[in-house]
Structures are given as structure tokens and as C-alpha cells.
C-alpha positions in Angstrom: 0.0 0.0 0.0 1.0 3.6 -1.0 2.3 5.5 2.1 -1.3 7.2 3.6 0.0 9.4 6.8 1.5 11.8 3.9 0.9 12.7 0.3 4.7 12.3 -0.1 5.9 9.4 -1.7 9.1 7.7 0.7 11.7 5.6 -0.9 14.3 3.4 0.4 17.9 3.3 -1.9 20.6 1.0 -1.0 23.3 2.0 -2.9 27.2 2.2 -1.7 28.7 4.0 -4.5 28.7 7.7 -2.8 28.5 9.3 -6.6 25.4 7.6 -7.6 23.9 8.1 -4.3 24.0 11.6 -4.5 23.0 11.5 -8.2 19.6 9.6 -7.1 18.7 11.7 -4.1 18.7 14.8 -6.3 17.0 12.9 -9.1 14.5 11.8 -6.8 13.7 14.4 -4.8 13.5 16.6 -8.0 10.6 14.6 -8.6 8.7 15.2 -4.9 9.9 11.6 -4.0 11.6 11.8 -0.1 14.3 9.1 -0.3 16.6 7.9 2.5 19.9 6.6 1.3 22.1 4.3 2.8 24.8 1.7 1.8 24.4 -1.3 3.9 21.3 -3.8 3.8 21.6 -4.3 7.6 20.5 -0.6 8.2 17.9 -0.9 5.5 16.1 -4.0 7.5 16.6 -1.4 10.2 14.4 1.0 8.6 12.0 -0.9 7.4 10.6 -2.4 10.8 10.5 1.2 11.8 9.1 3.0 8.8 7.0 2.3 6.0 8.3 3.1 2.4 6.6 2.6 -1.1 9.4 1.3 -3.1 12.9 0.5 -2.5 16.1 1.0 -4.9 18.7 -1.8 -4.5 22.5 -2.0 -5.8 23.3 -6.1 -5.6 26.7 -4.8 -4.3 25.8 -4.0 -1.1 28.8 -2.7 1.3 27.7 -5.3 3.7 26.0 -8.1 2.2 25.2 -9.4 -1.2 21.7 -7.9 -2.5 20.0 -10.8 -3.8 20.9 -12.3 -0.2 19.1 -9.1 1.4 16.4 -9.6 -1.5 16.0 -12.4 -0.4 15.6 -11.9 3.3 13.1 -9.3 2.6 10.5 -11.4 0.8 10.6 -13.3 3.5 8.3 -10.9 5.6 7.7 -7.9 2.6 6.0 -7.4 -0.1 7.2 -3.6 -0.6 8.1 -3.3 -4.5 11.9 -3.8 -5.3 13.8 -2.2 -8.5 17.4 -3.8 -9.0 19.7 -0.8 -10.2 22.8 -2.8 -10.7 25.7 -3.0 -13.0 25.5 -6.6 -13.7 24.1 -7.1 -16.8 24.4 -10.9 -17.4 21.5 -12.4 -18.3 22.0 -15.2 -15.4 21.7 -12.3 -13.1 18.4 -10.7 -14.0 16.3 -14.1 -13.9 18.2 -14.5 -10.4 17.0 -11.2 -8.9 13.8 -11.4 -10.5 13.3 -14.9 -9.1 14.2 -13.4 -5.7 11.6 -11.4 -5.8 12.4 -7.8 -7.4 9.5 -6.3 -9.2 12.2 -4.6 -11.6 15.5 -4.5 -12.9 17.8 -1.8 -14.5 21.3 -1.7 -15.5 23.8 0.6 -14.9 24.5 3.0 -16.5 20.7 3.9 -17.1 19.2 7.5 -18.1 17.0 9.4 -15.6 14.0 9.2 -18.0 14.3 5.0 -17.5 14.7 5.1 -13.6 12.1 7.2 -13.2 9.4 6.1 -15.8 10.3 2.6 -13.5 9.7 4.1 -10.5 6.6 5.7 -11.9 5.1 2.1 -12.4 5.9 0.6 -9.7 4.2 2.8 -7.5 1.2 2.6 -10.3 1.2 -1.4 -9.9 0.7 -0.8 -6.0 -2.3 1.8 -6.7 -3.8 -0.7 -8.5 -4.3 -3.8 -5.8 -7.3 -2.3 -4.8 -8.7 -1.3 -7.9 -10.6 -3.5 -10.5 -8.2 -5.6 -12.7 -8.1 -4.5 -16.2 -5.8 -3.2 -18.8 -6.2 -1.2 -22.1 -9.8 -2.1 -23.1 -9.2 -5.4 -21.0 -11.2 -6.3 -17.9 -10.6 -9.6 -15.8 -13.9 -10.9 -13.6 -11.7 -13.0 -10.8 -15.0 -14.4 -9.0 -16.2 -15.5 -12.5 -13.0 -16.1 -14.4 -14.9 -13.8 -16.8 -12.6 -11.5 -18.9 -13.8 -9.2 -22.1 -12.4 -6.9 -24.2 -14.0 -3.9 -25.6 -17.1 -5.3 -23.5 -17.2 -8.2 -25.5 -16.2 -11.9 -23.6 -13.2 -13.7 -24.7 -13.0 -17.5 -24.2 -10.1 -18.3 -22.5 -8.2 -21.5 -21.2 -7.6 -22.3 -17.4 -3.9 -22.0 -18.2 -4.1 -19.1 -20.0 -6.7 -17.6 -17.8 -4.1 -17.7 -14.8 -1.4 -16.8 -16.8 -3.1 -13.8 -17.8 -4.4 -12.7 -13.9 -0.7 -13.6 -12.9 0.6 -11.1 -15.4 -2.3 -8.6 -14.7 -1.9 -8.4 -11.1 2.2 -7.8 -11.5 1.2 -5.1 -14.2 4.2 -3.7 -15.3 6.9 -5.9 -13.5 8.9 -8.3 -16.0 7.9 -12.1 -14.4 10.6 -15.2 -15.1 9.5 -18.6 -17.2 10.3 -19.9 -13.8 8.6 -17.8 -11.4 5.1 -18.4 -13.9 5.8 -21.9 -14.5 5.6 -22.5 -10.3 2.9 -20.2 -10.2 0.4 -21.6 -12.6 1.9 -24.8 -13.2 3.0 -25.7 -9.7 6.0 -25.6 -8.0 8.1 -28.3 -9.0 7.9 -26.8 -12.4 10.9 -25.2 -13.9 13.3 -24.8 -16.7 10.5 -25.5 -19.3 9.8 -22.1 -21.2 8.0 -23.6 -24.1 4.9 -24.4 -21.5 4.7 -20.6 -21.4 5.3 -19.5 -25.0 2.2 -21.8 -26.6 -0.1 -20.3 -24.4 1.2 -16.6 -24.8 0.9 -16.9 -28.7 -2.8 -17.8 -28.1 -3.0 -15.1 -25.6 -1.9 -12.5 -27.8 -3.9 -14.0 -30.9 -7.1 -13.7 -28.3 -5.8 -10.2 -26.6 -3.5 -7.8 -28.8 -5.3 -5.7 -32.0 -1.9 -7.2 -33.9 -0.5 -10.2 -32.2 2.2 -10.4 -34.0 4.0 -6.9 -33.0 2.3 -7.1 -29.0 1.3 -3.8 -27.6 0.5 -5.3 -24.0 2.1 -8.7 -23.7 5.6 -8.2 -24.1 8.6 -10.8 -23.9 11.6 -10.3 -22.0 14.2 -11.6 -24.0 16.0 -14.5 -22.0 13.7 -13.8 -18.8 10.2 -14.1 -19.0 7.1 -11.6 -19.4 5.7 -8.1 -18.9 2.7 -7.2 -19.3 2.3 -3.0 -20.4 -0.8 -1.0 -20.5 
């Protein structure tokens, strides 16, 4: 939930490089956002027990710990959104943090116009958990498993049904084959990205004005799925 004692919108950046630190505070707060900044993971646990926050900004190379480690830890009690901001840019190591539970990830070096349109939707995606699900002309019924576009109802598949609340509910946030093959098909399911990509091309044939150049159902290339509105 968005921070409701203030109309200010608090973040949390873990960062230990003193440069960029001081780059995002002023990038940040140019935009309204009050940031706190710190470098090591133990004092961000800290804070978070004693303050709420609306998004956190994490470096992987924490000064005291690893941040996937810290991601990790954090999940295990929090569901406050995460954005990577890292400079490893390995393929291998945007499926991990995404599988850890980060809602986003961006390489270093990135431009302010990519942070912040980042930022922006995360803090859209947790407006949305209390509003109707829908997208574009899209709308999802989950009591009824009832979903029409344009007002019209589309017949979908179980599978593709869940695939398709799974992505709406993480509007915005890139998802791993892995973290929606243990999420619709179980958890013992991984590894297996071509479960995923029959369903999607009948998704986007059923969804998407042209499904062959996706406005809304977007692949990651070598990680997953986003779904944009």
C-alpha cells in the first residue's frame, strides 16, 4: 500500500557508491519523492521495521552483504516493491533477482528518464491492488474467471486464464518462465519455457489488435514476461 499518513511518496535506496547516491537523491527528490539513502542492507532491514516506504532502490553490491541475499531476506516478511539498479548485466543475473523477488531491474548506467518512468510504475502497480483488474480495453472478472475486451467476452483456457491474472496483477513488473511456470503450473515446475510460449501466442492472438507486434504482452528476452498497458 502507498504511504497514507503523507501525500509524499518515501523511498528506500541502498546503494554504496557515494556518486550515484547523490545522483539519485537529487534525481529523486527533484521529482517530490523523499528518499533515505544508505549503503548497507543491515540498516535498511533497520528501517524498514520502523518506517513504511513505497518502493525500495537496490544495488546487488551492497557494502555489507550481497543484494540478492538481502532480496532475499526481505520477501521473507515484505512485499514492498523492489527495482534492481545494478551493473550486472548478465543475463543469469536478471532471472536471479527477478526470481528473488524484485519487481524490476535496470542496468547501470541507465538514463533518468528509465529510472524514473520505472519508478513511476511501480508505484502505479501498488495503486492498482485495490482497484478493478483490467488493462487497455481489458477487464478480468476473478470471482467469475470472466474476462472481455471492448465489453465483449473472450474465451479463455484455465492455463491461459491464470497466466493472464498472474501477469495482470504484476502489471508492469517483468515475471521469469520460472517464477510463472511454479505459479500456474505448480512448483516443481521449472526450466521449461515452451509451457509458457504456446499459451502466450494464443493469448496475444485472443488479446493484442496485432499479435504479431504485442502492444500489452511483451517478452523479456532471456527472462520471461511483462505485461504493459
Amino acid at each position: 500500500m502507498l504511504n497514507t499518513t503523507t501525500n509524499t511518496v518515501r523511498l528506500l535506496v541502498l546503494e554504496d557508491d557515494p556518486g550515484l547516491q547523490s545522483f539519485l537523491q537529487t534525481l529523486l527528490q527533484s521529482q517530490g519523492y523523499q528518499c533515505q539513502l544508505h549503503a548497507e542492507g543491515q540498516h535498511g532491514f533497520e528501517l524498514l521495521k520502523e518506517h513504511s516506504f513505497d518502493l525500495i532502490l537496490l544495488d546487488l553490491g551492497l557494502a555489507d552483504m550481497d543484494g540478492i541475499e538481502w532480496l532475499q531476506q526481505l520477501r521473507s516478511w515484505s512485499e514492498v516493491p523492489v527495482i534492481v539498479i545494478s551493473a550486472r548485466g548478465k543475463e543469469q543475473d536478471k532471472v536471479r533477482a527477478l526470481d528473488s523477488g524484485a519487481n524490476d531491474y535496470v542496468t547501470k548506467p541507465f538514463s533518468s528518464a528509465e529510472l524514473l518512468a520505472r519508478v513511476r510504475a511501480a508505484l502505479r502497480q501498488q495503486q492498482k491492488t485495490a482497484k478493478p483488474l483490467a488493462f487497455a480495453d481489458i477487464k478480468l472478472d476473478p470471482v467469475q474467471r470472466v474476462v472481455t475486451k471492448a465489453g465483449e467476452q473472450v474465451h479463455l483456457t484455465k492455463t491461459e486464464y491464470d497466466i493472464l491474472l498472474l501477469l495482470v496483477r504484476h502489471l508492469g513488473s517483468a515475471l521469469t518462465h520460472n517464477q510463472i511456470l511454479q505459479q500456474v503450473w505448480g512448483e516443481h515446475y521449472q526450466d521449461r519455457p515452451e509451457y509458457i510460449r504456446v499459451h502466450m501466442a494464443q493469448l496475444r492472438q485472443k488479446l493484442e489488435d496485432n499479435p504479431s507486434a504485442p502492444r500489452h504482452l511483451k517478452t523479456e528476452a532471456g527472462v520471461g514476461y511483462r505485461l504493459c498497458e
